[in-house]
C-alpha positions in Angstrom: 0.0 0.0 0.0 1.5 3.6 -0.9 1.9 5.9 1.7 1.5 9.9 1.5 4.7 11.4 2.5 3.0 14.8 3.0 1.1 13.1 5.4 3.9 11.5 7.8 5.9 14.8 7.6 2.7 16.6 8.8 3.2 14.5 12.0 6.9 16.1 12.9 6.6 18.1 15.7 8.3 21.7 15.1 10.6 23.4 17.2 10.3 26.0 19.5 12.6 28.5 18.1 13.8 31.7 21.1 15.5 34.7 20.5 18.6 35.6 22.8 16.2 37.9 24.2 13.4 35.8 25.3 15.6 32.9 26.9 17.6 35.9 28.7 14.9 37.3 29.8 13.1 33.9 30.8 16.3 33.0 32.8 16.2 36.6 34.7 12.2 36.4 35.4 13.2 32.9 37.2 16.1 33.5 39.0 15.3 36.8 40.4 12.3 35.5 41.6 14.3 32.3 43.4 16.9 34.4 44.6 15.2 37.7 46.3 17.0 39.4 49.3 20.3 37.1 49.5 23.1 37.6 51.6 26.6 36.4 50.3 30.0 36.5 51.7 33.3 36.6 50.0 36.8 38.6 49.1 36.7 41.9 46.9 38.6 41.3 43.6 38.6 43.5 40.3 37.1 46.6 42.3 36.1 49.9 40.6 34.8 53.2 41.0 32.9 54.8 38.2 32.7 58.5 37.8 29.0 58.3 38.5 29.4 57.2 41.9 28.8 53.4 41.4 30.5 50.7 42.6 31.4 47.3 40.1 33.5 44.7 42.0 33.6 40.7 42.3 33.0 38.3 45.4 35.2 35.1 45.4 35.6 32.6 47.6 37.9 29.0 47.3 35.7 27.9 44.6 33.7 30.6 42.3 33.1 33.9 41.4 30.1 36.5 41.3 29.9 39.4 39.6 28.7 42.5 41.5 27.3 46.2 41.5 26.5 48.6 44.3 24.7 52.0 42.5 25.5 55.1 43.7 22.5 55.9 46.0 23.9 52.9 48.2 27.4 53.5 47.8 27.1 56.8 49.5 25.9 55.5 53.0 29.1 53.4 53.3 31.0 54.1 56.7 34.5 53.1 55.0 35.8 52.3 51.6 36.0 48.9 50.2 39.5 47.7 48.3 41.2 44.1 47.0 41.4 41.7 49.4 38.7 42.9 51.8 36.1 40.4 53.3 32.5 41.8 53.3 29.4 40.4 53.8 27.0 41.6 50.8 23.1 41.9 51.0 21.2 42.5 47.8 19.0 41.1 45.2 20.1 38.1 42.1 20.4 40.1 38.9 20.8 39.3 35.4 22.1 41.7 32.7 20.7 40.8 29.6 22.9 43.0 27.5 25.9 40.5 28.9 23.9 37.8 30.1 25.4 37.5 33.0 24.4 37.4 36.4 25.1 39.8 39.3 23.9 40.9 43.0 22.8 44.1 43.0 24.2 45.1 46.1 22.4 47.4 48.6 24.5 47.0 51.9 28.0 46.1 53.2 28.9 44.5 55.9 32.7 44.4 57.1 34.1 40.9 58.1 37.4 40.3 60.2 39.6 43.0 60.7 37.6 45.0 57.9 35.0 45.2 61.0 37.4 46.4 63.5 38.5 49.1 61.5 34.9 50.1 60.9 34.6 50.0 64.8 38.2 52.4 65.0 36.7 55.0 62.0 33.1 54.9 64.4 35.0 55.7 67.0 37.3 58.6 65.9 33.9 60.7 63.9 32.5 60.4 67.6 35.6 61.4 69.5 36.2 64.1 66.5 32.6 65.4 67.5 33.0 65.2 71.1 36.3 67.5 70.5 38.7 65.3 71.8 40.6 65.5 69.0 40.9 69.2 68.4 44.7 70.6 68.4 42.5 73.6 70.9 42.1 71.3 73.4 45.6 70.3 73.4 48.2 71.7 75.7 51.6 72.5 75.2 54.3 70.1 77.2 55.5 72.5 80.6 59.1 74.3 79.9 60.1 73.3 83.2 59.9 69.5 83.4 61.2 67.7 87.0 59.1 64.6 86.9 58.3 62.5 84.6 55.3 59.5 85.2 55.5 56.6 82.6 52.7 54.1 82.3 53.9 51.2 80.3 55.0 47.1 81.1 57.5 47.3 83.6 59.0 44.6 82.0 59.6 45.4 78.2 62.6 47.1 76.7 60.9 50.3 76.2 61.3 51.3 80.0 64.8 50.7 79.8 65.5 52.7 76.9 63.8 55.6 78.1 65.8 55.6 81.1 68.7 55.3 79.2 68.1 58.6 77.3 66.9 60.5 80.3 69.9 59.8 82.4 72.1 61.1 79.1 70.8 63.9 78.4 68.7 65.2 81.6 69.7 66.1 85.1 67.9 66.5 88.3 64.8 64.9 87.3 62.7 62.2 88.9 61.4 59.3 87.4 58.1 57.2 88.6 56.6 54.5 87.2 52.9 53.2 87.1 53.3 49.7 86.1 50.2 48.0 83.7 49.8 45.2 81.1 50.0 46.8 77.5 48.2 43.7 75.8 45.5 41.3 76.4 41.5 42.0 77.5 42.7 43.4 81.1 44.9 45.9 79.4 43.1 48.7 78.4 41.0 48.5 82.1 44.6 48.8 83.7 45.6 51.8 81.4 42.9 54.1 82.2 43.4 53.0 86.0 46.6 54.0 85.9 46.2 57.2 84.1 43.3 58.4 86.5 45.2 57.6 89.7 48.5 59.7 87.7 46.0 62.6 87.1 44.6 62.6 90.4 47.8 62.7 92.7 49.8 64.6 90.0 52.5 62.7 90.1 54.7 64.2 87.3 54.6 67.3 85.3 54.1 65.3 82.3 52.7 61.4 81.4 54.3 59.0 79.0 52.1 56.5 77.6 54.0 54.4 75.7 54.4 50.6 74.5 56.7 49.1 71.8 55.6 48.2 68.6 52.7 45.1 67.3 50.2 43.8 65.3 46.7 45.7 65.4 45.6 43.1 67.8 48.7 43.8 70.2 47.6 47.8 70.3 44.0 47.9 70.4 44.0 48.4 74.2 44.9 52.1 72.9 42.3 52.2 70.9 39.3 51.9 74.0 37.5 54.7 74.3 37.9 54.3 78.3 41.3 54.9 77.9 40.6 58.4 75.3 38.5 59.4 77.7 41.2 59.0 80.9 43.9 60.6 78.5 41.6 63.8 77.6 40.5 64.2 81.5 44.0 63.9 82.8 45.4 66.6 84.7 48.7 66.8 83.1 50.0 66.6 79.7 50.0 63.2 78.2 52.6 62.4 75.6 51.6 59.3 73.2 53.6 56.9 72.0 52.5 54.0 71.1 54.1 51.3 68.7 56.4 52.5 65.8 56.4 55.8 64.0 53.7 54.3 61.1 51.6 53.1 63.9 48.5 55.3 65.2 46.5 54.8 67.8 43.4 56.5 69.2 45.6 57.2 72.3 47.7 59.4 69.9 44.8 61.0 68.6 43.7 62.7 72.1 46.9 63.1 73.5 48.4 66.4 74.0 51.5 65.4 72.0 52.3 62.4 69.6 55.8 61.0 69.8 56.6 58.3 67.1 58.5 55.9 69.6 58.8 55.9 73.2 62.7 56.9 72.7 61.6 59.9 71.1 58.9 60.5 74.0 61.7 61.0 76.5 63.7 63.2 73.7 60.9 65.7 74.1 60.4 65.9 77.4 64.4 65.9 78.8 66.8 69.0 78.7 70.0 68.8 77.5 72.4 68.9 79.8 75.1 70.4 78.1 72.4 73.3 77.2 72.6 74.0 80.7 76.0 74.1 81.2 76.5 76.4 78.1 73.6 78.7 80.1 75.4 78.6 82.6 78.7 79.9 81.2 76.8 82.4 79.2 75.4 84.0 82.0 78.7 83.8 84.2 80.2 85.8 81.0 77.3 88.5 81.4 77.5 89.1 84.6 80.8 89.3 85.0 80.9 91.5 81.3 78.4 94.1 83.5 80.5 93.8 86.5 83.9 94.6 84.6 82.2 97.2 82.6 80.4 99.2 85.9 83.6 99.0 87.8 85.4 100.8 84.6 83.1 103.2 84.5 83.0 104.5 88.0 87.1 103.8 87.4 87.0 106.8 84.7 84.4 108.8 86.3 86.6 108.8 89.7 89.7 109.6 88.1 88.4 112.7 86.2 86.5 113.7 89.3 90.3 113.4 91.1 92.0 115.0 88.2 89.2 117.8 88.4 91.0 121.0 89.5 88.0 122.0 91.5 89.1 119.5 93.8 92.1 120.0 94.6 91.6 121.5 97.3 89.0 119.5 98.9 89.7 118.1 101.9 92.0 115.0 102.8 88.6 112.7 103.9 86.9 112.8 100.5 90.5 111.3 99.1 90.6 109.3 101.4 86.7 108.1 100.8 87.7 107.6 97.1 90.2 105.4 97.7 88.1 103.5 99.8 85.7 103.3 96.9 88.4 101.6 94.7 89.0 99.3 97.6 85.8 98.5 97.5 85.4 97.6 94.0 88.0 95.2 93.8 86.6 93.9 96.9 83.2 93.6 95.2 85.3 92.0 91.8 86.8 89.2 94.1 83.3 88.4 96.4 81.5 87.8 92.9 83.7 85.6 91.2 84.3 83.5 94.5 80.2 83.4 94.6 80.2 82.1 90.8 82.8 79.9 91.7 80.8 78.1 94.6 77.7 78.5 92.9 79.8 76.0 89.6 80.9 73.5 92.5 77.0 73.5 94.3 76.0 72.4 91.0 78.4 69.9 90.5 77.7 68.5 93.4 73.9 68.7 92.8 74.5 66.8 89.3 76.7 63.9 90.8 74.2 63.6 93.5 71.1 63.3 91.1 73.2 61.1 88.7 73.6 58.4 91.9 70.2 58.5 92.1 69.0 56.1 89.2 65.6 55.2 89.0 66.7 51.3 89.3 67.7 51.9 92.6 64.6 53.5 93.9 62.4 50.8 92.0 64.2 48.1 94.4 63.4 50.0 97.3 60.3 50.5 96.7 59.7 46.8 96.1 61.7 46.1 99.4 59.7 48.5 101.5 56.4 46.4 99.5 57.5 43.4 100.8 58.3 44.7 104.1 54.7 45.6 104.4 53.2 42.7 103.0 54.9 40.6 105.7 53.6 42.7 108.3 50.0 42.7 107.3 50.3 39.0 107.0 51.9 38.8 110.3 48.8 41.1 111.9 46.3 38.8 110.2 47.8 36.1 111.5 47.1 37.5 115.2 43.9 38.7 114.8 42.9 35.5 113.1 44.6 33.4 116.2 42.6 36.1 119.0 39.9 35.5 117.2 39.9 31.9 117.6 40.6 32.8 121.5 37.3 34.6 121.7 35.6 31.6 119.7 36.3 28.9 122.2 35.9 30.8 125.6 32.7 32.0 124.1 32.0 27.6 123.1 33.1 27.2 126.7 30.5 29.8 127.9 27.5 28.0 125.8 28.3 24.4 127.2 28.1 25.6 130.8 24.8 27.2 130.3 23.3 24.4 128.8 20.6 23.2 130.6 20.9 19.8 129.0 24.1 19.4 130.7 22.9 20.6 134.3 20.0 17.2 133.3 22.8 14.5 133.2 23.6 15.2 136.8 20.1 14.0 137.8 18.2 17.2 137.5 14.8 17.1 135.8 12.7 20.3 134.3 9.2 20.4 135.5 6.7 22.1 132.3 3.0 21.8 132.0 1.3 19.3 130.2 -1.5 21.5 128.6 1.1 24.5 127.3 4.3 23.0 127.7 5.5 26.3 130.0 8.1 25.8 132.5 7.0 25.5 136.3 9.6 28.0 137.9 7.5 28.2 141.4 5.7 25.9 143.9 3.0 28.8 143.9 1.9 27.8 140.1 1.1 24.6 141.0 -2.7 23.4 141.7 -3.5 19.9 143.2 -4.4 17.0 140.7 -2.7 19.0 137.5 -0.5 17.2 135.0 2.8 18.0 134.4 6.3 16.6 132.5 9.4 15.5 134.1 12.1 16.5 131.5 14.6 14.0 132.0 18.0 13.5 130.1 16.8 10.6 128.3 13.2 11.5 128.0 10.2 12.6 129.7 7.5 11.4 132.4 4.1 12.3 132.7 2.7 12.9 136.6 -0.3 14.1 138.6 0.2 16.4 141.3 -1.5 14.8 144.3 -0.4 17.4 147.1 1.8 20.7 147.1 4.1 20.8 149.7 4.8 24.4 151.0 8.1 25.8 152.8 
């Protein structure tokens, strides 16, 4: 039998043909639909910043990449800039742009991840101190030209103290060093800072506070970066020097200090006098008043001898000759008192420099500790009394109790007599009445009796 092949080809089913368009725009109706309102995490790679004010970057993590875009009305709300390498935490909406068919978030908030946050946290931190006007070079006040003591809060222990005695005992003298030992690291740390800080400010116990520590990771100095301890540093009563770290360090402690040193070496640079400045002070003002001296005495020299050579005075009597010699005697007198006096006053301060230069702050840090533990053994030693007094008191008082037990006076045969009805205690032969019940308490237990007849003294 013949078969119609118009027929059979009428049965082939015919293709759905799409345009790029429709299957893009199929693919975008579905997935933005799946994916509304997504939060994804991951590194910023391939970051831009358009003219415009938008923001085109990509998240990756171990694995993939996605494409993303943050428009400008967004962008501007952003507490910090984002750059390569930082981890954020994205929210936004699935996108797809069908002129490039791919697929992107459209990002509408940023979240900072890892130490992306705590920067975020330090930036919040210094717009509010900035407002508060803790930061403000007004508020700030010069270091005191005049500097005799010097309070250093820092690790007692670290290499940073030691240095900045070395360059105070080189190039200061007569100053006074104390210490106000705290941990510089760790969760306690920043606690222990402001501590210390407030008890410095409120005995005043220098004319100018170091803060310092040696240098770290961001981890190791973000005890300077509590706002407890900006807030100690801006109430203090003295000038506070910061120096915190190494010089490309920067702390919020160096923000609100009076003065920012870049290392704790050159903190004690800028608050020590050289010493050889005051020697050459010294001499210089030895040569001035020695210059005026000289240069008085050789004036009244000139003005005596022309008054002596004046021919209107010839003829003056013997005494006023006599007084002007006396006047020259005088002078040289005056010459030789004054440079004796300079010469003592140069051998005072000598002996004032040796004398502070024997007194190193080393020294004075073991006798303080001495004198510590010289207390401490003492107050153990009172406690130790009181405690064993105490224990006196204790048993006499245990002593006491037993003997006024009354259970005790029952094991040598006495009974207590008490009412059956109320269980009072009969105390008197006058409270009794004939054929009433009482209890006999004895040691060991109790007896019930009637009383038959009461027998009067």
């Amino acid at each position: 039998m013949a078969t119609n092949l118009s027929e059979n080809t009428s049965l082939i089913e015919t293709p759905i043909i799409l345009s790029v368009s429709q299957i893009t725009w199929t693919i975008k109706n579905q997935l933005e639909q799946l994916f509304p309102n997504i939060w994804v995490k991951g590194e910023v790679s391939n970051f831009k910043k358009q003219a415009s004010g938008h923001l085109y970057f990509s998240l990756n993590d171990e694995g993939a990449q996605i494409a993303a875009v943050m428009f400008r009305g967004n962008a501007s709300s952003l507490p910090m800039p984002i750059n390569n390498g930082d981890t954020i935490i994205v929210k936004g909406d699935l996108n797809v742009y069908p002129p490039r068919g791919n697929y992107q978030i459209v990002v509408k908030s940023i979240t900072y991840a890892g130490l992306g946050e705590q920067l975020l946290k330090l930036q919040q931190l210094k717009k509010k101190l900035e407002a508060l006007g803790w930061t403000s070079p007004d508020r700030k006040r010069p270091l005191p030209t005049s500097i005799e003591r010097i309070v250093v809060v820092t690790s007692p222990t670290g290499a940073v103290l030691r240095d900045i005695c070395q360059i105070l005992n080189r190039r200061m003298a007569g100053f006074r060093l104390i210490v106000n030992p705290v941990r510089v690291q760790g969760e306690l740390a920043s606690k222990e800072i402001a501590q210390a800080i407030r008890e410095c400010s409120q005995y005043r116990l220098g004319d100018v506070l170091i803060l310092c520590r040696g240098g770290g990771s961001a981890e190791d100095l973000s005890p300077f970066n509590d706002e407890d301890v900006a807030k100690a540093i801006v109430e203090c009563s003295i000038p506070v020097v910061s120096a915190v770290g190494h010089e490309t360090d920067f702390t919020i402690a160096d923000l609100v200090a009076d003065v920012r040193a870049p290392t704790p070496s050159a903190a004690a640079e800028l608050v020590s006098h050289e010493k050889q400045e005051l020697v050459d002070r010294l001499k210089m003002l030895r040569k001035g008043i020695y210059k005026a001296y000289t240069g008085k005495l050789s004036h009244l020299k000139e003005l005596t001898s022309k008054l002596l050579n004046n021919k209107n005075l010839k003829g003056l009597p013997s005494t006023i000759m006599n007084r002007a010699q006396r006047f020259d005697e005088l002078q040289e007198n005056l010459l030789t008192i004054t440079q004796l006096r300079i010469r003592m006053k140069k051998k005072q301060l000598d002996q004032a420099t040796k004398f502070v230069q024997s007194l190193a702050p080393q020294t004075r840090l073991i006798q303080q500790r001495e004198k510590l533990n010289r207390l401490n053994l003492s107050l153990s030693t009172r406690i130790q009394s009181i405690l064993f007094q105490t224990k006196n008191q204790l048993k006499a008082k245990e002593r006491q109790l037993i003997a006024l037990n009354p259970f005790n006076v029952l094991e040598r045969g006495y009974a207590v007599v008490r009412r059956k009805k109320d269980k009072s205690v009969v105390s008197s032969i006058q409270t009794l009445n004939v054929h009433e019940q009482v209890e006999l308490v004895l040691k060991d237990g109790s007896a019930l009796a009637d009383v038959t007849e009461v027998l009067k003294k």
